[in-house]
C-alpha positions as a Markdown table, in Angstrom:
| # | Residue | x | y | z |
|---|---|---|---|---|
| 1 | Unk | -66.1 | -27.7 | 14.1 |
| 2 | Unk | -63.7 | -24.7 | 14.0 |
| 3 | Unk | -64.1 | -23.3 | 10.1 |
| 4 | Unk | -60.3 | -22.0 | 10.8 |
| 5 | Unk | -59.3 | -25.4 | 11.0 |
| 6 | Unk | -60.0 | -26.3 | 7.5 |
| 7 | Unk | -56.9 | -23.5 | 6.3 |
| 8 | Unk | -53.6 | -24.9 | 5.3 |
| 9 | Unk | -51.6 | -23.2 | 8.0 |
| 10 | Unk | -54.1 | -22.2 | 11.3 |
| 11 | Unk | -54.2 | -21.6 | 14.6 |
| 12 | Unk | -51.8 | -19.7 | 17.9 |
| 13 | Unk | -48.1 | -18.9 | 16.6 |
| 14 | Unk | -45.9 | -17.4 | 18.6 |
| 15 | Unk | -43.8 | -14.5 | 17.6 |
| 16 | Unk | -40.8 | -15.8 | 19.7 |
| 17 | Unk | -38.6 | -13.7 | 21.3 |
| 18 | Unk | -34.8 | -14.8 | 21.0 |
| 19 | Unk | -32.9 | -15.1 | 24.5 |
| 20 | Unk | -29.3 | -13.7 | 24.4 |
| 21 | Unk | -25.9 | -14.0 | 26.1 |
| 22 | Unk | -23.5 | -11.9 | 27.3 |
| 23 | Unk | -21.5 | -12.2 | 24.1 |
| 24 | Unk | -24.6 | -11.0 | 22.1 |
| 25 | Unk | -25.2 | -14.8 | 20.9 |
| 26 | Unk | -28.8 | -16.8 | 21.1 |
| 27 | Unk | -28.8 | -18.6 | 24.4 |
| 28 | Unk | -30.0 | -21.9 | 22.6 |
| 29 | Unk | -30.7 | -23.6 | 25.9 |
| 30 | Unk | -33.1 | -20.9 | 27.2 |
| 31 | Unk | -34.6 | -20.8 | 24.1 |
| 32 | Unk | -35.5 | -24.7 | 23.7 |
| 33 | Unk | -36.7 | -24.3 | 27.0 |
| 34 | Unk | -38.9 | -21.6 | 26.2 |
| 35 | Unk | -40.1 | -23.1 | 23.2 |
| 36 | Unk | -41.1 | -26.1 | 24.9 |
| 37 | Unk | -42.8 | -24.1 | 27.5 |
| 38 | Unk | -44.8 | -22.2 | 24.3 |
| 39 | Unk | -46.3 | -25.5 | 23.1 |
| 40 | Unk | -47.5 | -26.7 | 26.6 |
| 41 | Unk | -49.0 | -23.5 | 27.1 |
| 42 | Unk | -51.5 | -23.8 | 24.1 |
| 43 | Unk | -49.8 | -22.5 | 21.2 |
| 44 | Unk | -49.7 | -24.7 | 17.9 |
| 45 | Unk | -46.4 | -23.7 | 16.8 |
| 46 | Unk | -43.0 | -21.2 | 16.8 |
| 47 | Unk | -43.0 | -18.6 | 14.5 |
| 48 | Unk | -39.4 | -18.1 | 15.4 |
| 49 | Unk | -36.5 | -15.1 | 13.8 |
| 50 | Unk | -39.3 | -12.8 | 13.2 |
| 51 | Unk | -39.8 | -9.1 | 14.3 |
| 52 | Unk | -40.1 | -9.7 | 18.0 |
| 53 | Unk | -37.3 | -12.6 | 17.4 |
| 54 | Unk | -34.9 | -9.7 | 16.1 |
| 55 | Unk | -34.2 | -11.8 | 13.2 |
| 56 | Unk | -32.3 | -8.8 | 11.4 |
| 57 | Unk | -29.8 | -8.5 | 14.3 |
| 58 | Unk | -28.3 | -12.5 | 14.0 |
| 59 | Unk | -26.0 | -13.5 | 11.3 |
| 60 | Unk | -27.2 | -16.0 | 9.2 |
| 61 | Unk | -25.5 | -18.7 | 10.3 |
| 62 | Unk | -26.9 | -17.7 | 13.8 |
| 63 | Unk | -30.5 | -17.6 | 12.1 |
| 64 | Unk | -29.7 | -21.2 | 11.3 |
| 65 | Unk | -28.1 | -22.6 | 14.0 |
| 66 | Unk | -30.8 | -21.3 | 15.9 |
| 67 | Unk | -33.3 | -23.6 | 13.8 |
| 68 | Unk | -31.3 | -26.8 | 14.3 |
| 69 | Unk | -30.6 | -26.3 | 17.6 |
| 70 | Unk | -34.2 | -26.3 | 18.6 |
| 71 | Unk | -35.3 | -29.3 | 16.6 |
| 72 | Unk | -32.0 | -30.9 | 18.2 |
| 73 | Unk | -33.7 | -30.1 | 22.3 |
| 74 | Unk | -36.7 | -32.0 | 20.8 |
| 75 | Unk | -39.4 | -29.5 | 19.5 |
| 76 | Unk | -41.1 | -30.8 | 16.3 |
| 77 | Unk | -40.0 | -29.0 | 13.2 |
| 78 | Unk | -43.2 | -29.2 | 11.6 |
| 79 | Unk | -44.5 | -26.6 | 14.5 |
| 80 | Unk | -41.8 | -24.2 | 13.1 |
| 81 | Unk | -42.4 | -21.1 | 10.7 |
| 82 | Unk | -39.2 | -19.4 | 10.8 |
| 83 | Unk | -38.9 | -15.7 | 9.4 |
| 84 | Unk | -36.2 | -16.4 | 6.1 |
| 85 | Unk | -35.9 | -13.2 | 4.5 |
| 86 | Unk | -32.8 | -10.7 | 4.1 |
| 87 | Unk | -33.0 | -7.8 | 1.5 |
| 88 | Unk | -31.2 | -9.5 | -1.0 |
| 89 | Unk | -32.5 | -13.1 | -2.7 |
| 90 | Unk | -29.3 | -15.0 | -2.5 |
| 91 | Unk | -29.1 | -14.6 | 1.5 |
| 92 | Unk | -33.2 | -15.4 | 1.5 |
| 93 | Unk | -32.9 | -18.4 | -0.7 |
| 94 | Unk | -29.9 | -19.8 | 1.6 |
| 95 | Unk | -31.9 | -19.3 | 4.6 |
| 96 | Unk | -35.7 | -20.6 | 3.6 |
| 97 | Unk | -33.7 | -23.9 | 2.2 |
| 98 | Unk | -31.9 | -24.4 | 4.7 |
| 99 | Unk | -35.2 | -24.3 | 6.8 |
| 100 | Unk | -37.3 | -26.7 | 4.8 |
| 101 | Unk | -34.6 | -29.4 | 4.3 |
| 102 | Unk | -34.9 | -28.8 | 8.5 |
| 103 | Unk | -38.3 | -30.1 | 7.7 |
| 104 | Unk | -40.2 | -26.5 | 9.2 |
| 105 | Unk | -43.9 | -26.4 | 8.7 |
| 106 | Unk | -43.3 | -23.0 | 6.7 |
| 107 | Unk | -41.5 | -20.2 | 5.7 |
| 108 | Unk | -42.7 | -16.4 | 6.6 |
| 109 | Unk | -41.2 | -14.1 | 3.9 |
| 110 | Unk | -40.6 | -10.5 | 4.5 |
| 111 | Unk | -40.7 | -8.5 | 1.3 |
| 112 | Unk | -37.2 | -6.6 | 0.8 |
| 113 | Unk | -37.3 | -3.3 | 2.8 |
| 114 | Unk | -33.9 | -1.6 | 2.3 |
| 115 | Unk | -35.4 | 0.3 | -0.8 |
| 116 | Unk | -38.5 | 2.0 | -0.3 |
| 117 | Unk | -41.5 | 3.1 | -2.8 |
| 118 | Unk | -40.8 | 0.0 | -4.8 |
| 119 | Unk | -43.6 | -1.6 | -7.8 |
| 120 | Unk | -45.3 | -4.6 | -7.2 |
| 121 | Unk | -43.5 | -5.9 | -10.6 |
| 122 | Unk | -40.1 | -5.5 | -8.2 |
| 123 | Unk | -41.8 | -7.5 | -5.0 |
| 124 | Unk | -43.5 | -10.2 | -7.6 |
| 125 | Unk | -39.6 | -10.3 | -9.2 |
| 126 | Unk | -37.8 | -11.1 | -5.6 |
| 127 | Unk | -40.3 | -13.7 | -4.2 |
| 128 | Unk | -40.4 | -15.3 | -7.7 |
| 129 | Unk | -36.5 | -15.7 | -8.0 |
| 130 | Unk | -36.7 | -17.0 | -4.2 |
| 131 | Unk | -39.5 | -19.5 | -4.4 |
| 132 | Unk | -37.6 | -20.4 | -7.6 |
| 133 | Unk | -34.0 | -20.2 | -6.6 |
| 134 | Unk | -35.8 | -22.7 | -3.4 |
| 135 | Unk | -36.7 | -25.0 | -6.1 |
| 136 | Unk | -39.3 | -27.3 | -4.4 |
| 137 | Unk | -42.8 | -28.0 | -4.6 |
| 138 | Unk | -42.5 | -28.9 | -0.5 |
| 139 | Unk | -41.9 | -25.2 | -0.2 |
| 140 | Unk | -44.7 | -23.5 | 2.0 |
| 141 | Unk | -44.8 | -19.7 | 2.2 |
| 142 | Unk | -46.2 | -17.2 | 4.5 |
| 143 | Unk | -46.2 | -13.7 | 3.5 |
| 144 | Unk | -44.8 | -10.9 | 6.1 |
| 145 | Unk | -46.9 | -8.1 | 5.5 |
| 146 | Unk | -45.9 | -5.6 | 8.2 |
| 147 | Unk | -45.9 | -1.9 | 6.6 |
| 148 | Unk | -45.1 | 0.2 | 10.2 |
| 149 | Unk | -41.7 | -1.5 | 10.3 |
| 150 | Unk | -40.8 | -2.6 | 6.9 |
| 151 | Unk | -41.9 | 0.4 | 5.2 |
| 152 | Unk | -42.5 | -1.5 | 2.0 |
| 153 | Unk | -46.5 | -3.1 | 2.6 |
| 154 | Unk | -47.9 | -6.3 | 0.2 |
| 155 | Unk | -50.6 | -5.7 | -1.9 |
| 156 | Unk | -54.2 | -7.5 | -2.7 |
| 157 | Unk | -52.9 | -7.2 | -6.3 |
| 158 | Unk | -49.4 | -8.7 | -5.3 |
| 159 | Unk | -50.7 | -11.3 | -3.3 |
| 160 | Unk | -53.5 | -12.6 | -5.8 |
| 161 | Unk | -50.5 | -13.1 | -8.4 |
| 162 | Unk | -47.9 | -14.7 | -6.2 |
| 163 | Unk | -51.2 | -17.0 | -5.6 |
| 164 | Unk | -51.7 | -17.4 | -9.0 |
| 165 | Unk | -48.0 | -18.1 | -10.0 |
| 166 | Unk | -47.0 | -20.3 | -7.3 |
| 167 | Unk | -50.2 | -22.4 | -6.1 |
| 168 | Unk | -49.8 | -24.6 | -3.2 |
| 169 | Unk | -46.6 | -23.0 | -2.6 |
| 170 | Unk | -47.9 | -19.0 | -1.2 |
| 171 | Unk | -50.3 | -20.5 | 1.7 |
| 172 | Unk | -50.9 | -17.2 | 3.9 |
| 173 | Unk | -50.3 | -14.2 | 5.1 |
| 174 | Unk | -49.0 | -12.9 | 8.5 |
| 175 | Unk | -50.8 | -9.2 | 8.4 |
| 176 | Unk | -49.3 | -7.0 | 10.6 |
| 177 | Unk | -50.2 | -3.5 | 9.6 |
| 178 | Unk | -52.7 | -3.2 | 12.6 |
| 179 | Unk | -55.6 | -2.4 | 10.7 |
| 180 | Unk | -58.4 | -4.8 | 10.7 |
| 181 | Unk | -59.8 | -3.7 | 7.1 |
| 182 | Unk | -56.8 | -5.1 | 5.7 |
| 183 | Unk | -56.4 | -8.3 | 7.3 |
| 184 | Unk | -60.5 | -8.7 | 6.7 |
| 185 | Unk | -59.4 | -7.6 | 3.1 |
| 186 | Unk | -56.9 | -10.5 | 2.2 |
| 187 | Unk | -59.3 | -13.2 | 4.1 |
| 188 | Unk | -62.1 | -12.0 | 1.6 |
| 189 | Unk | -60.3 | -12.0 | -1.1 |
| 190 | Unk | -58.8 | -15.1 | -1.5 |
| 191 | Unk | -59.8 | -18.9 | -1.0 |
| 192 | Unk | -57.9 | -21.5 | 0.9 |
| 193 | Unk | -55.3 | -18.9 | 2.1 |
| 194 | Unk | -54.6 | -18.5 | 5.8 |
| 195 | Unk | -54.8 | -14.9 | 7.2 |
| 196 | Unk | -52.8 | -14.6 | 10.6 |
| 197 | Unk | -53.2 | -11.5 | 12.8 |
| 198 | Unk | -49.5 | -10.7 | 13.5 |
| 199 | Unk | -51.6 | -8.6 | 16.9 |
| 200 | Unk | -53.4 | -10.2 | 19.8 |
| 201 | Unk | -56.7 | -8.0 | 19.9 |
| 202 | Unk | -57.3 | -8.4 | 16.2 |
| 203 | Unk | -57.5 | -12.3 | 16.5 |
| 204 | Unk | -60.9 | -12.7 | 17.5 |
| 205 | Unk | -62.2 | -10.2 | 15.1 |
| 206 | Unk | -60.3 | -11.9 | 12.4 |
| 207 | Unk | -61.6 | -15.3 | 12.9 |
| 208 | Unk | -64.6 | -14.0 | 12.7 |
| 209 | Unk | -64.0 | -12.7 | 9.0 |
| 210 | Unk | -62.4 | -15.9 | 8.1 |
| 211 | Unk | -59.5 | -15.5 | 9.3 |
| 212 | Unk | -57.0 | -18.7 | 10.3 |
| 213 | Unk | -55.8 | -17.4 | 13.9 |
| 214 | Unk | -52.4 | -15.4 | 14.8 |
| 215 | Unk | -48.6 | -14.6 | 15.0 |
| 216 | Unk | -48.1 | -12.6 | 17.8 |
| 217 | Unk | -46.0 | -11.5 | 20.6 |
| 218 | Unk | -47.9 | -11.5 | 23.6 |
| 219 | Unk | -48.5 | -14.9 | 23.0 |
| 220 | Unk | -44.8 | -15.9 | 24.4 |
| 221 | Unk | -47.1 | -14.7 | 27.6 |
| 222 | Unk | -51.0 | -15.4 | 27.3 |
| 223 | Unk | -50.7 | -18.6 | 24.7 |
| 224 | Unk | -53.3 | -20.2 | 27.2 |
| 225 | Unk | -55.8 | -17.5 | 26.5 |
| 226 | Unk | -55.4 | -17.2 | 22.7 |
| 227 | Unk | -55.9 | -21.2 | 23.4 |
| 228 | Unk | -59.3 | -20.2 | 24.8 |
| 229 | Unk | -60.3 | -17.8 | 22.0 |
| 230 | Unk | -59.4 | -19.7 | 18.9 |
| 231 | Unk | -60.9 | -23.1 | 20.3 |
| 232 | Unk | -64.3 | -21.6 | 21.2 |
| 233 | Unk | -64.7 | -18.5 | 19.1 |
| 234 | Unk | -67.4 | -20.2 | 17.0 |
| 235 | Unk | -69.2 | -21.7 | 19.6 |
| 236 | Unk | -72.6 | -19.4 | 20.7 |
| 237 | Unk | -72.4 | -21.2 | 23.7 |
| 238 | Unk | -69.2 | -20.1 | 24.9 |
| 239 | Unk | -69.4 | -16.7 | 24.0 |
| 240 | Unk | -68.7 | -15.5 | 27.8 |
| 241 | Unk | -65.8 | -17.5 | 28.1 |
| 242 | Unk | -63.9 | -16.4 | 24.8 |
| 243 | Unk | -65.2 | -12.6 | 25.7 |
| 244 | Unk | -63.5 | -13.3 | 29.3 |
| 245 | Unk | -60.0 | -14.6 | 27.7 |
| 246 | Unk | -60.2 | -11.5 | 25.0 |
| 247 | Unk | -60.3 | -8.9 | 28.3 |
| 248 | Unk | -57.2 | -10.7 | 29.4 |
| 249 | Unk | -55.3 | -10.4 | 26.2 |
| 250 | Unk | -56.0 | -7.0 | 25.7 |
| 251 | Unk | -54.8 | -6.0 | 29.1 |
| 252 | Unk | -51.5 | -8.2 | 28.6 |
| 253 | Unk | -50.9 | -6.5 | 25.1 |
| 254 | Unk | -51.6 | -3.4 | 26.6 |
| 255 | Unk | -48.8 | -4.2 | 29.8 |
| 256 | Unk | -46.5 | -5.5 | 26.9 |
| 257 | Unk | -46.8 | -1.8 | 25.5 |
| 258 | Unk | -45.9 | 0.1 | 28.4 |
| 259 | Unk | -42.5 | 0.8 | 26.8 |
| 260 | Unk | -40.6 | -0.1 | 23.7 |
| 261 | Unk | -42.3 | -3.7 | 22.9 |
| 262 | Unk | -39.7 | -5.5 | 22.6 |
| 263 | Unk | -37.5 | -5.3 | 25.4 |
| 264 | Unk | -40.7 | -4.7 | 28.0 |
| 265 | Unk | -42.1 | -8.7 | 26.2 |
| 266 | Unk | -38.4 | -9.9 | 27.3 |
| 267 | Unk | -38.7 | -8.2 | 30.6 |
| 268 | Unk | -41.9 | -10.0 | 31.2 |
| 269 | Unk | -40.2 | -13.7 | 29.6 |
| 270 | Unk | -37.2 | -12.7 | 32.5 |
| 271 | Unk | -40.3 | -13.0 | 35.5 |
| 272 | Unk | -42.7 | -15.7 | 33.7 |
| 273 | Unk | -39.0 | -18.0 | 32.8 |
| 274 | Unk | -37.2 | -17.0 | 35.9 |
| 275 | Unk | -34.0 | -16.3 | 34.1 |
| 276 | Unk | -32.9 | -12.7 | 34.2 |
| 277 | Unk | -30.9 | -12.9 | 31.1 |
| 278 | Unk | -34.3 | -13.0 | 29.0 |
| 279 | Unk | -33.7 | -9.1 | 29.7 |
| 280 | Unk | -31.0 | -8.4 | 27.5 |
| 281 | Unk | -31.4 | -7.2 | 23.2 |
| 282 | Unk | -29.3 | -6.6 | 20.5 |
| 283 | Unk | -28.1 | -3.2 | 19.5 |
| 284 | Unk | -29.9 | -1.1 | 18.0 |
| 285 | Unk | -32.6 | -2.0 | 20.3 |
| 286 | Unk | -31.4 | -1.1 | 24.7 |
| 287 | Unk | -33.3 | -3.2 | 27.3 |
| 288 | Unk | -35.5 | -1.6 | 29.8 |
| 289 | Unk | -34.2 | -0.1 | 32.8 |
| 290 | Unk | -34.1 | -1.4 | 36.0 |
| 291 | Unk | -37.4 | 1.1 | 37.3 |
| 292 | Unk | -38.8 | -0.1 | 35.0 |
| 293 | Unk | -38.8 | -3.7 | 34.8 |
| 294 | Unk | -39.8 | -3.7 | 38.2 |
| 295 | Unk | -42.9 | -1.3 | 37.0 |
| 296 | Unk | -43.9 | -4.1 | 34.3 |
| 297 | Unk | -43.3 | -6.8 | 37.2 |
| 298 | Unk | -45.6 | -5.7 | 39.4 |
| 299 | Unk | -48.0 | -4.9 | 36.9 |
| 300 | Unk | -47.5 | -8.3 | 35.9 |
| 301 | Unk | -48.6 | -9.6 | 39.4 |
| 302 | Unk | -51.6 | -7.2 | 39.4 |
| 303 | Unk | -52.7 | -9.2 | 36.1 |
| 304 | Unk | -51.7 | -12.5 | 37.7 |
| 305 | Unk | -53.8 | -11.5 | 41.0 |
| 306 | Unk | -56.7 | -10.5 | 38.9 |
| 307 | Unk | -56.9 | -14.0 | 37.2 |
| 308 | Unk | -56.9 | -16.3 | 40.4 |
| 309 | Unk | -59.5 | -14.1 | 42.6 |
C-alpha cells in the first residue's frame, strides 16, 4: 500500500495553466477541455488559479467564474483545489467561500505578499480572520508556501499553530521554495499533514520523507509519469520503472525551463492541445516568441521520439 495514501489530501495536482482569449479573458472552453484531458492523463486532481494559473492577473469574479464553469463542462469539484488568496482578507474570504459552497476538495492559501518582512503574529492574524470570516468546519486548507515569488515564506512555527488553532481545517502544505530541507522539514514535523512538492523533481524525494505527492506545472505535460512515480515509489520491485519515469520528468521540467516558465509551459499546452491560443499570457507576463516556440516544439518532439524508440 502507498503510505501517501493514508494523508488527507495526496497524490498528482496539477498547477493549471489558464487558456486566454484575445480580449485577455479565460477561454473556459479550452480550459474544461484541458482539465478533462489532466484527469485522463493520471493526475488526481486541478490545482487550478495558482502561480502557473496567473491567478493574480484575473479579476475575482473571473477567478470564480472560472471555478463554476469547469464543474459546469463536467469535471468533479471534489478534484479541485483552487488558489483563493488576494492580499487583503475580505477579497480572500469572498473567494475561498465561494469555492467551497462550489463543493472544491480544498483551498490553497497564499499568505499576503504586498508587505514584506512581516511577523508570524501578522500571517497567524490574516489566515485566522479568513478561516474564521469562511466560517465552516467543511473548510479544508492548503498552505502556499512559495518564498521565490511571494517574498513572504510560512514558517514551521506558523504552521504548527495554524495546526493547532484550526485542526481538521489546515490539512497541508503546497512547498514551493525549491529546497528539499524544507519540504522534508514540514513532513517531519507534523502528523497527518499533507506535504506537496509545488516542483516535479522534488516529488520522489519527498515521498520518500513522507511526503503526500505534488502541485506542479510540468504536470499539465508529464501527468502520466508523475502517475508512474507516485503509484510505484514504494515498491522495491519497481524501482527501475519509477527511476525510468523520474529521467523523463526531469528532462520535461528542464524543457519547460528553457525560457520564462510560464509562457514556455503554455507554448508546450499550444503543441500537446493543438490550439495555438494556449500561447497567449496576461500582462505583466509576454508570450514567447515565435523562434522560440518552434525551439521548445522541436525539443518537444526530441522528448517525444526518445520515449517511443
Amino acid at each position: 500500500m502507498n503510505p501517501a495514501s493514508s494523508l488527507p489530501i495526496h497524490g498528482v495536482f496539477s498547477a493549471s495553466a489558464t487558456p486566454v482569449l484575445a480580449d485577455g479573458t479565460p477561454d473556459h472552453d479550452a480550459f474544461a477541455t484541458h482539465a478533462k484531458a489532466l484527469l485522463t492523463e493520471g493526475c488526481d486532481g486541478i490545482a487550478l488559479l495558482g502561480t502557473t494559473g496567473e491567478a493574480n492577473s484575473f479579476s475575482l469574479a473571473q477567478r470564480m467564474q472560472l471555478v463554476e464553469n469547469v464543474i459546469a463542462a463536467g469535471v468533479d469539484a471534489k478534484r479541485l483545489l483552487p488558489g483563493t488568496s488576494q492580499t487583503n482578507v475580505g477579497d480572500t474570504v469572498a473567494l475561498t467561500r465561494h469555492a467551497l459552497d462550489a463543493g472544491v476538495q480544498a483551498s490553497v492559501l497564499l499568505p499576503p505578499f504586498y508587505y514584506k518582512g512581516v511577523s508570524d503574529e501578522g500571517l497567524f492574524r490574516f489566515y485566522a480572520e479568513v478561516i474564521e470570516g469562511v466560517g465552516s468546519d467543511r473548510l479544508r486548507v492548503v498552505l502556499y508556501h512559495i518564498p521565490p515569488i511571494a517574498q513572504v515564506g510560512l514558517s514551521l512555527e506558523l504552521t504548527g499553530r495554524l495546526l493547532e488553532a484550526f485542526p481538521g481545517i489546515v490539512v497541508g502544505i503546497k512547498d514551493s521554495s525549491g529546497k528539499l530541507d524544507s519540504m522534508q522539514a514540514f513532513a517531519s514535523s507534523f502528523e497527518n499533514f499533507s506535504v506537496l512538492a509545488g516542483a516535479d523533481p522534488f516529488m520522489l524525494p519527498l515521498l520518500r520523507s513522507r511526503g503526500a505527492g505534488c502541485i506542479t506545472s510540468s504536470s499539465n505535460l508529464i501527468a502520466r509519469h508523475l502517475r508512474v512515480v507516485f503509484d510505484n515509489w514504494f515498491d522495491a520491485n519497481r524501482s527501475a520503472e519509477v527511476d525510468a519515469a523520474q529521467a523523463r520528468i526531469n528532462a520535461w521540467r528542464d524543457l519547460s525551463n528553457a525560457y520564462v516558465q510560464l509562457p514556455t509551459v503554455k507554448a508546450m499546452l499550444a503543441k500537446r492541445r493543438g490550439h495555438a491560443g494556449w500561447t497567449r499570457v496576461r500582462p505583466p507576463l509576454v508570450e514567447l516568441t515565435a523562434d522560440e516556440i518552434a525551439n521548445v516544439w522541436a525539443r518537444m518532439d526530441a522528448l517525444e521520439a526518445e520515449e517511443n524508440v
